[in-house]
TITORRO-875335 format. One line per 2 residues: number of its first residue (from 1); their letters; for each residue z, y, x of C-alpha. Coordinates in nm, 4 decimals. Layout:
# residues N
NUM) A) Z,Y,X; ...
//
This chain:
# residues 344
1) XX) 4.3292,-2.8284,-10.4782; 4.4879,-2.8337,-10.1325
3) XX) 4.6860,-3.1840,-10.2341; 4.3463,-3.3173,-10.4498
5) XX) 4.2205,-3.2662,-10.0963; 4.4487,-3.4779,-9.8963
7) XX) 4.4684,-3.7294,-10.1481; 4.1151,-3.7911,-10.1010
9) XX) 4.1390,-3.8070,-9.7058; 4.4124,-4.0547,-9.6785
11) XX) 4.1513,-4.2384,-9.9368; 3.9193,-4.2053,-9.6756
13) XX) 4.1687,-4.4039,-9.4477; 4.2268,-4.6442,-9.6965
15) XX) 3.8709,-4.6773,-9.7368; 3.8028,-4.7405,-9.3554
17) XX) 4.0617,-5.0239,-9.3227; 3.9440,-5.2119,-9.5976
19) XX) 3.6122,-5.1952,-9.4453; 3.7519,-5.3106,-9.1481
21) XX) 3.9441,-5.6049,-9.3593; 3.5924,-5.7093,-9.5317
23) XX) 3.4156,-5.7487,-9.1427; 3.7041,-5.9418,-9.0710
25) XX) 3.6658,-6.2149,-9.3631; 3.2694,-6.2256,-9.3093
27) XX) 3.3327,-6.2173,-8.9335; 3.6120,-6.5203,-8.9954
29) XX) 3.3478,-6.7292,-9.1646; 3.1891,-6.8077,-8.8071
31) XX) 3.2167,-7.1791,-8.7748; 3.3173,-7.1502,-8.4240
33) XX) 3.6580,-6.9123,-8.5586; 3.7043,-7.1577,-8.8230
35) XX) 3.7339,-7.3916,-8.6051; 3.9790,-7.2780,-8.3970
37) XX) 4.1905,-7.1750,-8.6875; 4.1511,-6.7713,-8.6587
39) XX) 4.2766,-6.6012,-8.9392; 4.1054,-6.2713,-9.0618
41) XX) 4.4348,-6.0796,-8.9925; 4.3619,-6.1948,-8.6184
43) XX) 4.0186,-6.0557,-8.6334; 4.1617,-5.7623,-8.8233
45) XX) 4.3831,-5.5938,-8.5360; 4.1185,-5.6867,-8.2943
47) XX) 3.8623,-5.4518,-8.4764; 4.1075,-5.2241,-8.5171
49) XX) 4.1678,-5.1590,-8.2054; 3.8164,-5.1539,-8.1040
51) XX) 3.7837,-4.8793,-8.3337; 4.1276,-4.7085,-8.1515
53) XX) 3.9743,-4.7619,-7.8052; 3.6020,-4.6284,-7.9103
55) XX) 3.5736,-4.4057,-8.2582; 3.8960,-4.3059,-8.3423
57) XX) 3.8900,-3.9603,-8.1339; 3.5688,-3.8559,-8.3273
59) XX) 3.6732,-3.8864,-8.7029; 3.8973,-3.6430,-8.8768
61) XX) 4.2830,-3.6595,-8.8138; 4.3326,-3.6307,-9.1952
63) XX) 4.2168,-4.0248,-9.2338; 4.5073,-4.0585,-9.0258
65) XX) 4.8219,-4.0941,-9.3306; 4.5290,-4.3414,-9.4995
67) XX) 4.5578,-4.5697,-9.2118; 4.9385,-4.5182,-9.1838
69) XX) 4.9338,-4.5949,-9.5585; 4.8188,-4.9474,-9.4807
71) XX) 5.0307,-4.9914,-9.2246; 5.3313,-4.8899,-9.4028
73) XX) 5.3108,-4.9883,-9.7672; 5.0528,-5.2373,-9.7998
75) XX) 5.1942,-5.4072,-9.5319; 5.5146,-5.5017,-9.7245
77) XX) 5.3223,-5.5526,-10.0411; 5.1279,-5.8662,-9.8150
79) XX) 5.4593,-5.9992,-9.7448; 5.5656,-5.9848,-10.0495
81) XX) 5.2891,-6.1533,-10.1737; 5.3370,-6.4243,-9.8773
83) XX) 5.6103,-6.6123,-10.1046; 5.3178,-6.7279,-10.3301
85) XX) 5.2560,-7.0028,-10.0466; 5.5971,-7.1499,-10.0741
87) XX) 5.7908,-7.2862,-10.3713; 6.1708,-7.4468,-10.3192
89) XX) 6.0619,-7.7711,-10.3452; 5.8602,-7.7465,-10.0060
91) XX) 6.2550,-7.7244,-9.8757; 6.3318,-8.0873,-10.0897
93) XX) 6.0227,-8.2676,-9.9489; 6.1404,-8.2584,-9.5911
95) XX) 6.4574,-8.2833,-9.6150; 6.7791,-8.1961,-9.4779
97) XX) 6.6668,-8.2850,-9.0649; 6.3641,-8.0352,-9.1038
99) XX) 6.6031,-7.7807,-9.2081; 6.8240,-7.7764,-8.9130
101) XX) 6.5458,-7.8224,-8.6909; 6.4142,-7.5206,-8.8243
103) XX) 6.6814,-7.2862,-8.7672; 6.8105,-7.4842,-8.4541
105) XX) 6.4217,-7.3361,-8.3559; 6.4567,-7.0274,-8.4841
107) XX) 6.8232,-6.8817,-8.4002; 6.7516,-7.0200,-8.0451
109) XX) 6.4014,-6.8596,-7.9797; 6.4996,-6.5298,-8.1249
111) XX) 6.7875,-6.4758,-7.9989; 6.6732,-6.6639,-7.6590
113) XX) 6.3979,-6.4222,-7.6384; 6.6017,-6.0805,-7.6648
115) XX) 6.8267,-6.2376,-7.3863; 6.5100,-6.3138,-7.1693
117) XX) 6.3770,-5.9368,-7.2687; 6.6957,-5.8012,-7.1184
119) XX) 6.6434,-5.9892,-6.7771; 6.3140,-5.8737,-6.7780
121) XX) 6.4212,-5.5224,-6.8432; 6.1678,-5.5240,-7.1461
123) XX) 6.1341,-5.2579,-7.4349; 6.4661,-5.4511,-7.6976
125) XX) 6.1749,-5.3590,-7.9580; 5.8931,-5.5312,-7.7616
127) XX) 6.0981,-5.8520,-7.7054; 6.2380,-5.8847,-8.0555
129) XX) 5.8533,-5.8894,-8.1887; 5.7224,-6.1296,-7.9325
131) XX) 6.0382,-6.3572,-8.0042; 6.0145,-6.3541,-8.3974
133) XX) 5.6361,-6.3627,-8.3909; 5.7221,-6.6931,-8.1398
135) XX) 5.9942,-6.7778,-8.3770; 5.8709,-6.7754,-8.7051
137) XX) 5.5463,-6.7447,-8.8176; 5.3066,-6.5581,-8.6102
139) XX) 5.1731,-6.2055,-8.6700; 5.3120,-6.1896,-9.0414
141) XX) 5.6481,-6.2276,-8.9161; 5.5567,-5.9737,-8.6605
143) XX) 5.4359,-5.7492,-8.9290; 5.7708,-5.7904,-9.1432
145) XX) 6.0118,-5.7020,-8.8394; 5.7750,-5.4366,-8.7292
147) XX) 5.8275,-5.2459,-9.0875; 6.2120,-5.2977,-9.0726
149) XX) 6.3197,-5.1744,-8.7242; 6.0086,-4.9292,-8.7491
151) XX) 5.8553,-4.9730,-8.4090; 5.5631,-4.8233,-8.2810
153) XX) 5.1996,-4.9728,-8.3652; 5.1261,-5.0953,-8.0067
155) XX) 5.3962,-5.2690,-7.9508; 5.3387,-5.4221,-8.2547
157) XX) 4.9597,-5.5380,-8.1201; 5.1156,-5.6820,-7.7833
159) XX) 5.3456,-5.9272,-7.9346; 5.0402,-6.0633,-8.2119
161) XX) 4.8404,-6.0754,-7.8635; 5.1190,-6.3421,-7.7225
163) XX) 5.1145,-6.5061,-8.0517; 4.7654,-6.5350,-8.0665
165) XX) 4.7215,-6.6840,-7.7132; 4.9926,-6.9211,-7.6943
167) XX) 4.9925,-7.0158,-8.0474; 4.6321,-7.1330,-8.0299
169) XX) 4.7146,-7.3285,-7.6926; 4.9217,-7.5124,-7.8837
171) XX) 4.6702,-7.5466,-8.1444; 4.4601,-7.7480,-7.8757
173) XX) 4.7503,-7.9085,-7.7264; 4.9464,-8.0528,-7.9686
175) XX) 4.6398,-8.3154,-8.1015; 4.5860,-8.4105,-7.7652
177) XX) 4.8952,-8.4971,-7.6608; 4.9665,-8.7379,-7.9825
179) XX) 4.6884,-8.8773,-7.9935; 4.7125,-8.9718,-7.6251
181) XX) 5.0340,-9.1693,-7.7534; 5.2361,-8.9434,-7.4842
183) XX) 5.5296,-8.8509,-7.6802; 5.5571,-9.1301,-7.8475
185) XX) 5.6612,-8.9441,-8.1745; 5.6155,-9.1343,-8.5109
187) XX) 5.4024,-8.9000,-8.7889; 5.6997,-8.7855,-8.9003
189) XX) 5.8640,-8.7247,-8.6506; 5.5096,-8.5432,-8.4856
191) XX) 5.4710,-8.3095,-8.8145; 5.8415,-8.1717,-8.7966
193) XX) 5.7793,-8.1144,-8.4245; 5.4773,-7.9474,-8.4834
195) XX) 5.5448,-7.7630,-8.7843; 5.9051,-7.6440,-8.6423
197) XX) 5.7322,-7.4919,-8.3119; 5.3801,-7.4079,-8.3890
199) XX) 5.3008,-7.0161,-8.3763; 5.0708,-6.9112,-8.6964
201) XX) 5.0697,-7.1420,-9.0462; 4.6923,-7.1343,-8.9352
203) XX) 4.7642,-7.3206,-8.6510; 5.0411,-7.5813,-8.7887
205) XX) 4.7480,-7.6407,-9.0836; 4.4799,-7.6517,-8.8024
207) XX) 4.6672,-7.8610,-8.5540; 4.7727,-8.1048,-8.8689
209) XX) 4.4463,-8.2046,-8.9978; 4.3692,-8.3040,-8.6354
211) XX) 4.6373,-8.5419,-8.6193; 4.5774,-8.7006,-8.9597
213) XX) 4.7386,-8.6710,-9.3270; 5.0352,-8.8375,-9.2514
215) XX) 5.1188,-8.5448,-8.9632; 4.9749,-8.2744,-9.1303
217) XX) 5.1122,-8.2917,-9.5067; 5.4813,-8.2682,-9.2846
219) XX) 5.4020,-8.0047,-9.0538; 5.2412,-7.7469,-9.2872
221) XX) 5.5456,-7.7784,-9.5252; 5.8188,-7.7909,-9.2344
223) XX) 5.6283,-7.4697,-9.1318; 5.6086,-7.3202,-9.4795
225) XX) 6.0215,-7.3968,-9.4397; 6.0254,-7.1544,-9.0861
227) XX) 5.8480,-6.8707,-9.3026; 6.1748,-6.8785,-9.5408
229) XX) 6.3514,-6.8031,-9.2823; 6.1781,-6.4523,-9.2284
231) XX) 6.3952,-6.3362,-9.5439; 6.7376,-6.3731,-9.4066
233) XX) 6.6060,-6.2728,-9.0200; 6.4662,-5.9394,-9.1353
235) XX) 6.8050,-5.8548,-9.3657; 7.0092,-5.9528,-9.0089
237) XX) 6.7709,-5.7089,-8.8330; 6.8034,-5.4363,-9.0631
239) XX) 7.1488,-5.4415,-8.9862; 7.0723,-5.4456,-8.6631
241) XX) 6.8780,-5.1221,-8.6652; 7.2103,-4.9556,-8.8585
243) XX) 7.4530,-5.0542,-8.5783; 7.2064,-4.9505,-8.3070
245) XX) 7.2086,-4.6016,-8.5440; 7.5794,-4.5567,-8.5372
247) XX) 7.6054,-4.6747,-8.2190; 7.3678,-4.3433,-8.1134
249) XX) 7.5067,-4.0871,-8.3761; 7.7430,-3.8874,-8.2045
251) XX) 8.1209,-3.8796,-8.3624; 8.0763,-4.2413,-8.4700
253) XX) 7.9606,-4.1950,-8.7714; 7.8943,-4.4977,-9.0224
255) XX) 7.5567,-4.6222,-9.0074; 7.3696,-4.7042,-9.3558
257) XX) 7.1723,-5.0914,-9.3617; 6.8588,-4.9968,-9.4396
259) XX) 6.7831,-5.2973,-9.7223; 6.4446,-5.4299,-9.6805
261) XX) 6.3580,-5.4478,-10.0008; 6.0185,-5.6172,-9.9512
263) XX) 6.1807,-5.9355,-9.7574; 6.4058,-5.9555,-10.1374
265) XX) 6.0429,-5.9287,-10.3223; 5.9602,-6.2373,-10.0898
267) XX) 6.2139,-6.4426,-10.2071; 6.1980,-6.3714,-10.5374
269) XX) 5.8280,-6.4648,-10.5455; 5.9134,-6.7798,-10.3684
271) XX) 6.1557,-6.8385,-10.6524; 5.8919,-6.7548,-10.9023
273) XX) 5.6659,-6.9315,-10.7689; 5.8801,-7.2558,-10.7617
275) XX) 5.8726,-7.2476,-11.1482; 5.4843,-7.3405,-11.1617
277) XX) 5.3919,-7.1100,-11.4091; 5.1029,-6.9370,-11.2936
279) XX) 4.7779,-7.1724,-11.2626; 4.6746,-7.2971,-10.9587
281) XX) 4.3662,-7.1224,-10.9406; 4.5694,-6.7897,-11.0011
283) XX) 4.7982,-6.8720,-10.7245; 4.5004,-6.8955,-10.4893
285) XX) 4.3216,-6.6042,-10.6034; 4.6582,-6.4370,-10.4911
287) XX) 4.6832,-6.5626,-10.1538; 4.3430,-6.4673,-10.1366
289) XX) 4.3664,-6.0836,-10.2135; 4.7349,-6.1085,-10.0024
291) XX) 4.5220,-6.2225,-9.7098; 4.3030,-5.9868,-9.7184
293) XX) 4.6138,-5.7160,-9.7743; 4.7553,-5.8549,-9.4572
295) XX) 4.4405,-5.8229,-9.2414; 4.4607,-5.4552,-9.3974
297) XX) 4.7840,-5.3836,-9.2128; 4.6870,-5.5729,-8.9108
299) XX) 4.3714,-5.3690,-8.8383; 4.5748,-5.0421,-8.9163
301) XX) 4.7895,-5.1123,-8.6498; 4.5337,-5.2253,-8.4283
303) XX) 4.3704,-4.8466,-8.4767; 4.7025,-4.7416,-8.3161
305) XX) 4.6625,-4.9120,-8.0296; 4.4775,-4.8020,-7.6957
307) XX) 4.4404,-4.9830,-7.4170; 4.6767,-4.7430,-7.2258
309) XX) 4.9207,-4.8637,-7.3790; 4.8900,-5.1855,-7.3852
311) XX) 4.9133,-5.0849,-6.9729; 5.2225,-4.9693,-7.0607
313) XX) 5.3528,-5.2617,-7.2312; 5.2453,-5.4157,-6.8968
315) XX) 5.2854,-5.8111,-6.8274; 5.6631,-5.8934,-6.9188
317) XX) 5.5841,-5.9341,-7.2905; 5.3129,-6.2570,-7.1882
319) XX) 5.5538,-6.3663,-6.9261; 5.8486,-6.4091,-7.2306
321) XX) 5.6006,-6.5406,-7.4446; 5.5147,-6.8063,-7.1889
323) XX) 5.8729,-6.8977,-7.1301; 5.9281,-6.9224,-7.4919
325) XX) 5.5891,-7.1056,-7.5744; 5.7708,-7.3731,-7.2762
327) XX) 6.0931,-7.3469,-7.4994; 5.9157,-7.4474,-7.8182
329) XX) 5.7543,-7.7572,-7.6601; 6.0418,-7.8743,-7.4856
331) XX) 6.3296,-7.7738,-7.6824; 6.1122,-7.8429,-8.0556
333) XX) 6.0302,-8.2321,-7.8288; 6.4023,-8.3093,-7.7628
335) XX) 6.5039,-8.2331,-8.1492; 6.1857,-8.4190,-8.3030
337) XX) 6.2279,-8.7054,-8.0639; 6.6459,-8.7399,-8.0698
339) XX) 6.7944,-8.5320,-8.3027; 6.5819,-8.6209,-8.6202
341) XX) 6.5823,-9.0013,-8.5701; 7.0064,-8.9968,-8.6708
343) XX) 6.9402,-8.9132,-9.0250; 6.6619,-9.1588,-9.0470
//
């Protein structure tokens, strides 16, 4: 009976955040949010963390593992379920300049970012989020390196907060500026810029259709190409967390990589997906119910996070994400405008 019993309260967790995942979607359908290119995962971790900051003191603790649940398990299951949005021919399309772009953009922000965290004296943990979330592809790269070095929830809600911010600056920014004929960037030329430095896929596909087909059928698959890159960044970081293990085990005992086997299941749904055998209406109705997994997770870990510690966190995460949201136009400008143009 005792175990019937906690079965049903972490259902009652469950429960809660998928209530808090169905606000978001009917919440996202505002004009004004689809507009700017929110995502219901966005929305997600800011209810969340309403609920953190107002209710969560006054329900039972045993909902608790329910909401730990979602941001644990269902978590990876979303990113798994993220490689239905990418096939291997996306890679093909762009070719081989988009490529090295991309992890030119990548390698540098990342590990750019953990260097800047260090003069900062950051939290490592806080300054590897905010520089993959930078790096990649918003919060669901977030969410993947959250679950493989294991870091607390708030720290997790700090870095989407840069991403969110900067990302949708950008979002803004990025339209303007070509239109404006100020970079002087063919299409292109504009969409592998754009796709190579823009935060969230919501904001690459928002930020596209602005600047017309040509652009945006370039950008959203150069940015599609960044979120492949999550699979071999989280296996690097996982070894990362077993050398920081050994390193801190007394005697120097071997540390074990922790595998994460969810950022495999990515790839080989990418893979998968690449051989066009579901139908297309299928493949949406799975990116659908992934989406609405993923803004599961993200309000779970918004229900960890108080405004106290966000204090803690303090300002240093923002300032990196501002020096690394000046990296990505300056650094992404320089490669779109010089380095792509000698393989054309």
């Amino acid at each position: 009976m005792k175990l019937t019993e906690q079965r049903s309260s972490m259902l009652h967790g469950i429960l809660l955040i998928a209530l808090f995942a169905c606000a978001s979607f009917y919440i996202g359908e505002i004009r004004l949010l689809q507009e700017l290119s929110i995502s219901p995962m966005i929305i997600g971790i800011v209810l969340g963390m309403i609920y953190a900051n107002s209710l969560r003191n006054h329900l039972p603790a045993t909902w608790v593992p329910g909401i730990i649940f979602c941001s644990k398990k269902i978590l990876r299951l979303g990113i798994i379920l993220y490689g239905f949005r990418l096939t291997l021919a996306d890679v093909a399309a762009v070719g081989l300049p988009a490529i090295l772009v991309d992890v030119i953009i990548v390698t540098v922000t990342i590990c750019g970012g953990v260097l800047v965290g260090k003069l900062l004296k950051m939290d490592s943990e806080t300054a590897l989020l905010t520089s993959v979330g930078s790096g990649i592809c918003g919060a669901a790269a977030v969410l993947g390196a959250e679950s493989t070095i294991q870091s607390k929830p708030y720290k997790t809600a700090v870095a989407v907060a840069t991403v969110v911010i900067f990302g949708t600056l950008s979002m803004f920014l990025y339209p303007i500026a070509y239109r404006s004929g100020v970079l002087g960037l063919e299409p292109r030329e504009m969409g592998i810029f754009a796709g190579s430095t823009l935060h969230e896929v919501a904001h690459a596909v928002g930020a596209g259709n602005a600047m017309g087909t040509d652009v945006s059928n370039v950008c959203v698959i150069v940015k599609m190409m960044r979120v492949m890159l999550l699979v071999p960044v989280l296996l690097v970081l996982a070894w990362w967390v077993a050398t920081r293990k050994k390193a801190s085990t007394q005697g120097g005992e071997k540390g074990k990589v922790s595998i994460p086997w969810f950022a495999i299941g990515f790839l080989l749904v990418i893979c998968f997906n690449s051989l066009n055998l579901l139908p297309a209406a299928v493949v949406d109705g799975i990116n659908y119910f992934d989406t609405f997994l993923l803004t599961m997770a993200m309000a779970a870990l918004g229900a960890e996070t108080s405004f106290e510690k966000f204090k803690k966190a303090g300002a240093k995460p923002f300032i990196l994400a501002f020096i690394l949201f000046i990296w990505l136009i300056a650094g992404g400008y320089c490669l779109a405008r010089f380095f792509v143009p000698l393989f054309m």
